[in-house]
C-alpha positions in Angstrom: -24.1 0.7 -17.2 -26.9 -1.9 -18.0 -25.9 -3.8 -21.4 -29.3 -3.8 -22.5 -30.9 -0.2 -22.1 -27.6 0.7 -23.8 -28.3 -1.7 -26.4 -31.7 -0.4 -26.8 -30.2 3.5 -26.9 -28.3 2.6 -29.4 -30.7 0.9 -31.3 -33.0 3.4 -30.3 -30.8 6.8 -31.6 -29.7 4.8 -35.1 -33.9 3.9 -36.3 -34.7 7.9 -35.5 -31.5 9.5 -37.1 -32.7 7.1 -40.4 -35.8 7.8 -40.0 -35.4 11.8 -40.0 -32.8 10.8 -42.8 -35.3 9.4 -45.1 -37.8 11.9 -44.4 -34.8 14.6 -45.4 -34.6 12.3 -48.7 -37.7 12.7 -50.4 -37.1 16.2 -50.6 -33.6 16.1 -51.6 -32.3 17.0 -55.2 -30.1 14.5 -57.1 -27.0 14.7 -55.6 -27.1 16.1 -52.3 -28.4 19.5 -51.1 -24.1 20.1 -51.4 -23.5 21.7 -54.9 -19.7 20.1 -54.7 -19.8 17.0 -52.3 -16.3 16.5 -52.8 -15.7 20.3 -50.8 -18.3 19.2 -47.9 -16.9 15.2 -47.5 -13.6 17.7 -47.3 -14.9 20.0 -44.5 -16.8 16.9 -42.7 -13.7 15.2 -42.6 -12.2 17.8 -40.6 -15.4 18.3 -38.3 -15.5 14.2 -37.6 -11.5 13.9 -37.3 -11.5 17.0 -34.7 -14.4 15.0 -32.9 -13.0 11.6 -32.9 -9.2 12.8 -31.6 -10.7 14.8 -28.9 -13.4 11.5 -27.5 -10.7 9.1 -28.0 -8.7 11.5 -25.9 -11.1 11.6 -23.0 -11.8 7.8 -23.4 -7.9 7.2 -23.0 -8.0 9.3 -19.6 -11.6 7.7 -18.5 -10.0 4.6 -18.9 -7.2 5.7 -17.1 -9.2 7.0 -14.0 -10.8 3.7 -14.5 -7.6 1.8 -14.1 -6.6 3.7 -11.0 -9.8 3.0 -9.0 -9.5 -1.2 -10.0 -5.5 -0.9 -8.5 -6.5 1.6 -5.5 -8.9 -1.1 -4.7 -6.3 -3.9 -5.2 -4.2 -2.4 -2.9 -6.3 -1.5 -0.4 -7.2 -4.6 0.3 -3.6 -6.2 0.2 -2.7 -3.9 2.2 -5.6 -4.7 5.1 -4.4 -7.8 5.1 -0.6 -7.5 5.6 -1.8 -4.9 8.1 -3.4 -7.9 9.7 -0.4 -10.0 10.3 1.6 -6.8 11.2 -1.0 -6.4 14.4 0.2 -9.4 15.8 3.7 -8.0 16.5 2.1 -5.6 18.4 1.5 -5.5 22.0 -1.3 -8.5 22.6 -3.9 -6.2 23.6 -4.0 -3.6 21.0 -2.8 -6.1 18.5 -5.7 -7.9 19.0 -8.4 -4.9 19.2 -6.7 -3.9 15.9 -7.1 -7.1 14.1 -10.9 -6.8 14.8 -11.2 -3.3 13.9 -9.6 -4.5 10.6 -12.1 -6.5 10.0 -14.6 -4.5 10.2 -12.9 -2.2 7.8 -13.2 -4.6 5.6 -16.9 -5.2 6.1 -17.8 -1.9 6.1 -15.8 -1.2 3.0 -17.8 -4.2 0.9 -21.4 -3.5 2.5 -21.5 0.2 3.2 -18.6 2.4 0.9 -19.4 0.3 -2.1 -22.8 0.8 -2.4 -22.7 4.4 -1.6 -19.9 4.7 -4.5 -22.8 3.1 -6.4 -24.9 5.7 -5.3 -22.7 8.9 -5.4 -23.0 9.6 -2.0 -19.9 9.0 -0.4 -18.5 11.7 -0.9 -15.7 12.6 1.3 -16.6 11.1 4.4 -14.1 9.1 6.0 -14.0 5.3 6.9 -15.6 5.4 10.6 -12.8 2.1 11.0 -9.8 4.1 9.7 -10.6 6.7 12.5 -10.8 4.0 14.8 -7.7 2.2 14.0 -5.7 5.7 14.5 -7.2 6.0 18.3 -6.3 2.7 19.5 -3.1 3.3 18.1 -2.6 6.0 20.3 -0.1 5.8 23.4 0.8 2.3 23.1 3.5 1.3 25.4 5.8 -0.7 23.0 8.2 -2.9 25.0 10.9 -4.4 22.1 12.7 -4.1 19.2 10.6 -6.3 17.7 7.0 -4.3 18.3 8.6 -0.8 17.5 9.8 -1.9 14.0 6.3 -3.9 13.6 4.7 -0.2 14.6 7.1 1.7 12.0 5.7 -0.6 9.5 2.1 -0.5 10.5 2.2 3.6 9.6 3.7 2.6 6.7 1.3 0.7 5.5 -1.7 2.9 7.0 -0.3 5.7 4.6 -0.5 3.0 2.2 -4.0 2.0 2.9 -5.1 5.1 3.0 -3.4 6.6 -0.2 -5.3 3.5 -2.0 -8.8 4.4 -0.8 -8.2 7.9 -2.3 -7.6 5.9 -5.4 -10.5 3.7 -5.1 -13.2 6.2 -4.4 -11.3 8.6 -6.9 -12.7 7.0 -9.5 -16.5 7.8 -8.0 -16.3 11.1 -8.1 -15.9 10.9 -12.2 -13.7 12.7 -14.3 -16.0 14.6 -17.1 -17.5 18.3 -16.2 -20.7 19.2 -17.3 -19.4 21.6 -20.1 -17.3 19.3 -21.5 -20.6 16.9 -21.9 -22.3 19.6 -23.5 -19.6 20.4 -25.5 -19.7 16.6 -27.2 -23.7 16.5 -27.6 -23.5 19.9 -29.5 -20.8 18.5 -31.9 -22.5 15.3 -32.0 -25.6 17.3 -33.3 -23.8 19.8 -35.6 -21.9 15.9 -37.2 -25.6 14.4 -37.7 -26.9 18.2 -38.8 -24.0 18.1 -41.4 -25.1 14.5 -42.5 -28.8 15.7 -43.6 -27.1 17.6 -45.9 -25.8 14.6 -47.6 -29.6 13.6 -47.9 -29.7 12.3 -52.1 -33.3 11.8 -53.3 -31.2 9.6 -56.6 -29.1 7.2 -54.3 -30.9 4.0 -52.5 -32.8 4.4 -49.4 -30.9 1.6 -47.7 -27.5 3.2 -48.6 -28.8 6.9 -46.9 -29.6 5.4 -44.2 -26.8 3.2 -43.5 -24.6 6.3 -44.0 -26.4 7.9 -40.9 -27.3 5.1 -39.1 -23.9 4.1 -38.7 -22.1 7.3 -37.7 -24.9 7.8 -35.1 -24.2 4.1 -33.9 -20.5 4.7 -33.7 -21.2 8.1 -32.1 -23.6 7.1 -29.4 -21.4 4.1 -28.5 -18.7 5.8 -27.8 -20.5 8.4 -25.2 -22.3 5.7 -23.4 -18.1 4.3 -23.2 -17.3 7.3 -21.7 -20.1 7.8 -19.5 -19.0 4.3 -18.1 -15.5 4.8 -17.8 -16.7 8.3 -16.1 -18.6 6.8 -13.6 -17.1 2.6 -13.4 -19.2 1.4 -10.1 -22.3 1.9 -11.4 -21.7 -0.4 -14.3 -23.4 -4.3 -14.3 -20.9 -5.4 -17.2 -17.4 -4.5 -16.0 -18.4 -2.3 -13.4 -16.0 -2.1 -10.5 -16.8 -4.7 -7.6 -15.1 -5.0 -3.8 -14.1 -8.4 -5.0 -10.6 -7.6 -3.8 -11.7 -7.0 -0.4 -13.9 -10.0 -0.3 -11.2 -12.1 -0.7 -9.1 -10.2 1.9 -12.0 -10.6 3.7 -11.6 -14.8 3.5 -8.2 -14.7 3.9 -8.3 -13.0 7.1 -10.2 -15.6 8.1 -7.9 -18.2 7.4 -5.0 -16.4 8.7 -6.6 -16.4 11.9 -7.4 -19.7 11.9 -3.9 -20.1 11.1 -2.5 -18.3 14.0 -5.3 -19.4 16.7 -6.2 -15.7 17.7 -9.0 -15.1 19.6 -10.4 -12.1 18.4 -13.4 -10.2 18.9 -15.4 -8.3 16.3 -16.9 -4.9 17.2 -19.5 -5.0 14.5 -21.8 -6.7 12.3 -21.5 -8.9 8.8 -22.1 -5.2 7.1 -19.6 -3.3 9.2 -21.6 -1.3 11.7 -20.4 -0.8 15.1 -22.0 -2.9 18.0 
């Protein structure tokens, strides 16, 4: 979400809702067009509790989703990297093939499965690197106690891995169905509908419209919350970033440089195959 057009819609929503306010105000009686106000406060008490519990409600599990996709990233990445060190317990060959391939996961997961988060189009499509890691995997001839315990705990911490990119990309899929959208806008309109009624040609224009202006404020912040919560990688404030995996991705490089490996990458700085 971009701080400043939602600055500007909340600006934006508060000036008209006065604005249709005043206009409402000239033509008001003294009083209100209610004939008891304390019965209608009464009745949009209960209309503007009903609406509040029920968007704090979904705010709480948006910002639970929300939660889930920051630790599934967390994760991920910690767990790329122990993976890492786990390789080199492996027979040399395929230890080293998997430390590359890795890598690449890691590349691929900052340059191309973010951005298509971003986007919504990842979809369910797998991570091309996961497949690979699973093939060379495949009929390795392990020849100690050592390199069978290091392969039990490499598909322990695959299932790991993977059970933390469902998390991750969980989170771009959002959480809120259409009908429950338009389900809030039409309360949100039948609360500012309500309001008009309220419109008193005998109390200060200032006072009228600070009545509206800040329930529509209130109201329209809160949706653009959820609408970020609903969809966290698009956000440039407290959006989601793969700054987990970036630093996964520097300490893989130190670990190697650690260890002395000689290591060859299959793919490019963004994660595509070579």
């Amino acid at each position: 979400m971009n701080i400043v057009w939602a600055a500007l819609a909340v600006v934006g929503a508060a000036a008209a809702a006065v604005a249709v306010m005043l206009v409402a105000r000239r033509r008001a009686p003294e009083g209100s067009y209610f004939a008891d106000s304390d019965r209608a406060a009464g009745i949009f008490g209960v209309i503007a509790t009903g609406f509040s519990v029920l968007l704090g409600f979904l705010i709480f599990l948006g910002f639970e989703s929300y939660d889930a996709s920051r630790a599934g990233a967390e994760t991920e990445a910690l767990t790329v990297a122990q993976q890492i060190q786990t390789a080199q317990n492996l027979p040399a060959e395929v230890g080293a093939e998997l430390t590359g391939q890795l890598v690449c996961y890691a590349r691929s997961v900052i340059h191309d499965e973010w951005h298509r988060m971003e986007n919504g189009t990842l979809g369910e499509d797998i991570n091309p690197w996961g497949a690979a890691l699973f093939q060379t995997l495949q009929g390795v001839d392990l020849g100690s106690p050592q390199q069978e315990a290091a392969y039990g705990k490499w598909l322990d911490q695959t299932s790991d891995r993977e059970q933390a990119r469902q998390d991750r990309i969980h989170g771009a899929a959002g959480l809120m169905p259409t009908p429950l959208w338009i389900a809030l806008f039409f309360i949100s309109a039948v609360i500012l509908v309500y309001l008009l009624g309220f419109a008193d040609s005998g109390e200060r224009a200032w006072v009228q419209g600070m009545y509206m202006g800040s329930v529509v404020s209130v109201i329209v912040t809160m949706l653009l919350l959820l609408a970020f919560l609903d969809d966290p990688y698009r956000g440039d404030i407290g959006g989601l970033k793969p700054v987990a995996m970036e630093r996964t991705e520097l300490l893989i490089d130190q670990q190697l440089a650690v260890i002395g490996a000689d290591v060859t990458i299959p793919c490019d700085d963004g994660g595509i195959s070579t």
